[in-house]
Structure formats: C-alpha cells, structure tokens
VMD Tcl script that builds the backbone (N, CA, C; Angstrom):
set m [mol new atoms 177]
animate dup $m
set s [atomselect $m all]
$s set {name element resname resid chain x y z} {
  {N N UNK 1 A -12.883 111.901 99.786}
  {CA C UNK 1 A -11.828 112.147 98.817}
  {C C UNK 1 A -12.431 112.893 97.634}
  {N N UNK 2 A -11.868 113.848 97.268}
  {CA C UNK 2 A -12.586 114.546 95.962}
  {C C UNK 2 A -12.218 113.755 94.424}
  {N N UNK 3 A -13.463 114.411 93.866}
  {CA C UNK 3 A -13.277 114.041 92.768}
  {C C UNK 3 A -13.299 114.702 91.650}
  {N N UNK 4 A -12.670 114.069 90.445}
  {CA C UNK 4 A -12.903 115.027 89.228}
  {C C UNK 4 A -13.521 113.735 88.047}
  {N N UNK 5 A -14.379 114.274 87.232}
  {CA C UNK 5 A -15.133 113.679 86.071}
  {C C UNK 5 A -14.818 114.350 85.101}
  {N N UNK 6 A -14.926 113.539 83.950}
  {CA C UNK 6 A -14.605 114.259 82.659}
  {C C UNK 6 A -13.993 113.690 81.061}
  {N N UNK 7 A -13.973 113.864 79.965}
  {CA C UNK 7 A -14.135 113.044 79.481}
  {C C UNK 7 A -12.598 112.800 79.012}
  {N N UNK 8 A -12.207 112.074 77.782}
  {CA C UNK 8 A -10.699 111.530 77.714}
  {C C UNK 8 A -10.988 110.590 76.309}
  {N N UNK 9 A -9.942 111.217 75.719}
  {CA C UNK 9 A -9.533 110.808 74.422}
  {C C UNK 9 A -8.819 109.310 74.522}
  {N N UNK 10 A -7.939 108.224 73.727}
  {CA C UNK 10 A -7.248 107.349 74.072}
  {C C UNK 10 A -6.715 106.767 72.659}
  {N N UNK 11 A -5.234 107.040 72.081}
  {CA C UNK 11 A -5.185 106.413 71.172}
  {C C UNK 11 A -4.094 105.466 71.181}
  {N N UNK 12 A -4.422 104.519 70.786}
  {CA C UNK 12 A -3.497 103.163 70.434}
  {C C UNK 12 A -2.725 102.726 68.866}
  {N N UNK 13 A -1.933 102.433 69.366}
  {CA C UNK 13 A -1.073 101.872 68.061}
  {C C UNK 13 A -0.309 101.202 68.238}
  {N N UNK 14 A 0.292 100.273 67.217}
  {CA C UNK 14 A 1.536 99.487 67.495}
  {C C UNK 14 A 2.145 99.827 67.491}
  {N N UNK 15 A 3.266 99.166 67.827}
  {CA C UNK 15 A 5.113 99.567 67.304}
  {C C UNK 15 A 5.289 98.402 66.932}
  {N N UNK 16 A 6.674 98.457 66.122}
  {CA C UNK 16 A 7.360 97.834 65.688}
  {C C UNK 16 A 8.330 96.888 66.546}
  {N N UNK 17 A 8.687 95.662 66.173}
  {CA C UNK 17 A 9.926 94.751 67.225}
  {C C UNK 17 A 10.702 94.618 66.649}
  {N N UNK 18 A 11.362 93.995 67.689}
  {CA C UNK 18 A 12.784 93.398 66.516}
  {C C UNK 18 A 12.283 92.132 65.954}
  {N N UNK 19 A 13.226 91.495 65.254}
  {CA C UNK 19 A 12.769 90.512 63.974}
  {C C UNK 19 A 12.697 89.449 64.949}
  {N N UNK 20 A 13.671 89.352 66.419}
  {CA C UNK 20 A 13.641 88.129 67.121}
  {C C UNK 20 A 12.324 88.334 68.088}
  {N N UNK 21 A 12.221 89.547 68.635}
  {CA C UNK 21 A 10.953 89.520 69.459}
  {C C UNK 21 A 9.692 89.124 68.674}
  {N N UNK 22 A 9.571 89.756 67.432}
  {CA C UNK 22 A 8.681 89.617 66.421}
  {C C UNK 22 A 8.332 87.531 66.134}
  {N N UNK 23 A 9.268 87.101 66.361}
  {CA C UNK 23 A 8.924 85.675 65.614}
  {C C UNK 23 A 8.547 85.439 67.049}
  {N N UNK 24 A 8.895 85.756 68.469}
  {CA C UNK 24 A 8.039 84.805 69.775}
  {C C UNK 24 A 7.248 84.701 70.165}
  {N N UNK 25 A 6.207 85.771 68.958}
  {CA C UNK 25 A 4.682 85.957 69.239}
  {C C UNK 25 A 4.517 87.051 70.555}
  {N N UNK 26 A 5.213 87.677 70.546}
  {CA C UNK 26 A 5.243 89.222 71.587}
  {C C UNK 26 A 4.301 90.006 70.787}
  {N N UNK 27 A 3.501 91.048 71.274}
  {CA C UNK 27 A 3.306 92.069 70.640}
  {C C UNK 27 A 3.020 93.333 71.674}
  {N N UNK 28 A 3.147 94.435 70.954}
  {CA C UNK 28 A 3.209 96.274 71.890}
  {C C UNK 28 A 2.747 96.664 70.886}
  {N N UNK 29 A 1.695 97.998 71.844}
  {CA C UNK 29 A 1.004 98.690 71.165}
  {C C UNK 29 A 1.892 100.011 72.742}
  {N N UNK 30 A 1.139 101.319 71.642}
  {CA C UNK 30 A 1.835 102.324 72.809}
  {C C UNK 30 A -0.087 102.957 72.860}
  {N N UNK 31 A 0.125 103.557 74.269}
  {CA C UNK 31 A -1.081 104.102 74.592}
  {C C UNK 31 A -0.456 105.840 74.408}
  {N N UNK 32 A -2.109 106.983 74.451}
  {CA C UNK 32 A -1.536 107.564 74.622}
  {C C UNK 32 A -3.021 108.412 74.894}
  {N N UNK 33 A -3.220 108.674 76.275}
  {CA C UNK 33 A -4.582 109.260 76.554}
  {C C UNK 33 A -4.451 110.944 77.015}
  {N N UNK 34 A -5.105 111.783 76.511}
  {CA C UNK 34 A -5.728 112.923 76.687}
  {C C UNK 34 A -7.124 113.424 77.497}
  {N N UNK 35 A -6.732 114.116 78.513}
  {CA C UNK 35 A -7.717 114.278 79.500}
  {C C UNK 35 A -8.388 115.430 79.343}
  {N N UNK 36 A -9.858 116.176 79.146}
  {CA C UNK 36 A -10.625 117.281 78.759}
  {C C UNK 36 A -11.059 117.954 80.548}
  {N N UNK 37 A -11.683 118.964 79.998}
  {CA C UNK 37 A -12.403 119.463 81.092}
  {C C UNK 37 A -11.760 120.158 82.405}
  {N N UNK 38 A -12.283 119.860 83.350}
  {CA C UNK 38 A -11.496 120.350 84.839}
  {C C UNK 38 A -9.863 119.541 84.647}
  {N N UNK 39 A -9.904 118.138 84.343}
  {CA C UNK 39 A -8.613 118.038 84.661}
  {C C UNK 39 A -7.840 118.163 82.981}
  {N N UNK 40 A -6.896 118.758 82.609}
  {CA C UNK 40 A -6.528 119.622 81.403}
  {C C UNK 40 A -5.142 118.163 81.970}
  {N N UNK 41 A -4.764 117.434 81.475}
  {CA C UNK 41 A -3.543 116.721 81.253}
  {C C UNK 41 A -3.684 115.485 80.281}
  {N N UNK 42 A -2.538 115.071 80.086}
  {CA C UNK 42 A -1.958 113.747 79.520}
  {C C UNK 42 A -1.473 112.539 80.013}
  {N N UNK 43 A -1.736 111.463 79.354}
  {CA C UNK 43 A -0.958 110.132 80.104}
  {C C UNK 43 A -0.169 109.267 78.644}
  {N N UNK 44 A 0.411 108.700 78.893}
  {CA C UNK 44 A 1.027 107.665 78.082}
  {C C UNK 44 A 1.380 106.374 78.759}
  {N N UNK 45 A 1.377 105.328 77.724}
  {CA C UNK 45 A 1.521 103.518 78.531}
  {C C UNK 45 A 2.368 103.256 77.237}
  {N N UNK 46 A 1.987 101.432 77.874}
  {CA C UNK 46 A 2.423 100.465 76.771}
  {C C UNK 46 A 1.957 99.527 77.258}
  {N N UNK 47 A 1.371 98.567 75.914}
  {CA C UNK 47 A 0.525 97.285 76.311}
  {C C UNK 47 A 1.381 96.386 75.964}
  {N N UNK 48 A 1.726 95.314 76.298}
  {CA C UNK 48 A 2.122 94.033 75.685}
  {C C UNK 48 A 1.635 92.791 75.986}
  {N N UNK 49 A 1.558 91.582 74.989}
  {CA C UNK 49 A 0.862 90.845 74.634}
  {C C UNK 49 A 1.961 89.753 74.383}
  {N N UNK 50 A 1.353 88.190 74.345}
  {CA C UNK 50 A 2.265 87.336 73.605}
  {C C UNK 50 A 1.193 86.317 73.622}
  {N N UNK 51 A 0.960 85.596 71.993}
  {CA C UNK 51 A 0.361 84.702 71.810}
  {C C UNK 51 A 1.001 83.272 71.550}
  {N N UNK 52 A 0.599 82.530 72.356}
  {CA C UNK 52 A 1.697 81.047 72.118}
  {C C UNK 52 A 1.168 80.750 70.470}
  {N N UNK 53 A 2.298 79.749 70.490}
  {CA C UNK 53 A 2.809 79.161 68.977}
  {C C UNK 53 A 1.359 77.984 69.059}
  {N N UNK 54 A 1.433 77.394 70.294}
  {CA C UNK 54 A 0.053 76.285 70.597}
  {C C UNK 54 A -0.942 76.691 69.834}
  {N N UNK 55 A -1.461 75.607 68.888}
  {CA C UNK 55 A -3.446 76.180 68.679}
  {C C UNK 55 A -3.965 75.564 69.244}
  {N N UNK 56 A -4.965 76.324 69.341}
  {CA C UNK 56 A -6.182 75.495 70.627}
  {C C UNK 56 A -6.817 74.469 69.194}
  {N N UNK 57 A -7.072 73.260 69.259}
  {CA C UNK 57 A -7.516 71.912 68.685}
  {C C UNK 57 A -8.985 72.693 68.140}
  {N N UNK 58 A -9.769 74.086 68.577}
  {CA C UNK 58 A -11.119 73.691 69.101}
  {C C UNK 58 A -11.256 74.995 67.995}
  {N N UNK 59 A -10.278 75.729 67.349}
  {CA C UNK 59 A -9.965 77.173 66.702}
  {C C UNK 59 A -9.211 77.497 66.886}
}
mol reanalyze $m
mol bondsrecalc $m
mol representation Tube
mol addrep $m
C-alpha cells in the first residue's frame, strides 16, 4: 500500500454550549488540521468530553 509522510499543523479550540449543556459538565473543542508537503489538504473534527459532578475522595 503506498504511502505518503509529511508534516501537519493542528489547531484546537473550544466552543461555546448552551447554558444547559454547559452546567452537565459536557465540553467541545473543534479540531482543525492542515496537511504540508506531497499531500497539500485539510481536515476538520470535534472533540467532546464530559466530566462527572462525582469527586474522586483521593483529588
């Protein structure tokens, strides 16, 4: 299978929620990567996350 190497930019950031997603401990960030070299393109994502309300006893 061929291949291509090369290097790649990647930037992250949040966004914003709504006030109800915001209090359930959700969180999004948007991706947004840039590809150099032989392969000349772009990608875009989205991460999401949710941290329980629980604390761990231990931290």
């Amino acid at each position: 299978m061929p291949a291509i190497a090369g290097a790649f930019d990647v930037t992250i950031a949040p966004e914003t929620l709504s006030d109800t997603a915001a209090q359930s401990g959700l969180g999004r960030l948007s991706l947004a990567k840039r590809y150099h070299g032989a392969l000349d393109a772009s990608a875009q994502g989205e991460m999401l996350s949710v941290r329980p309300e629980v604390r761990h006893p231990c931290g």
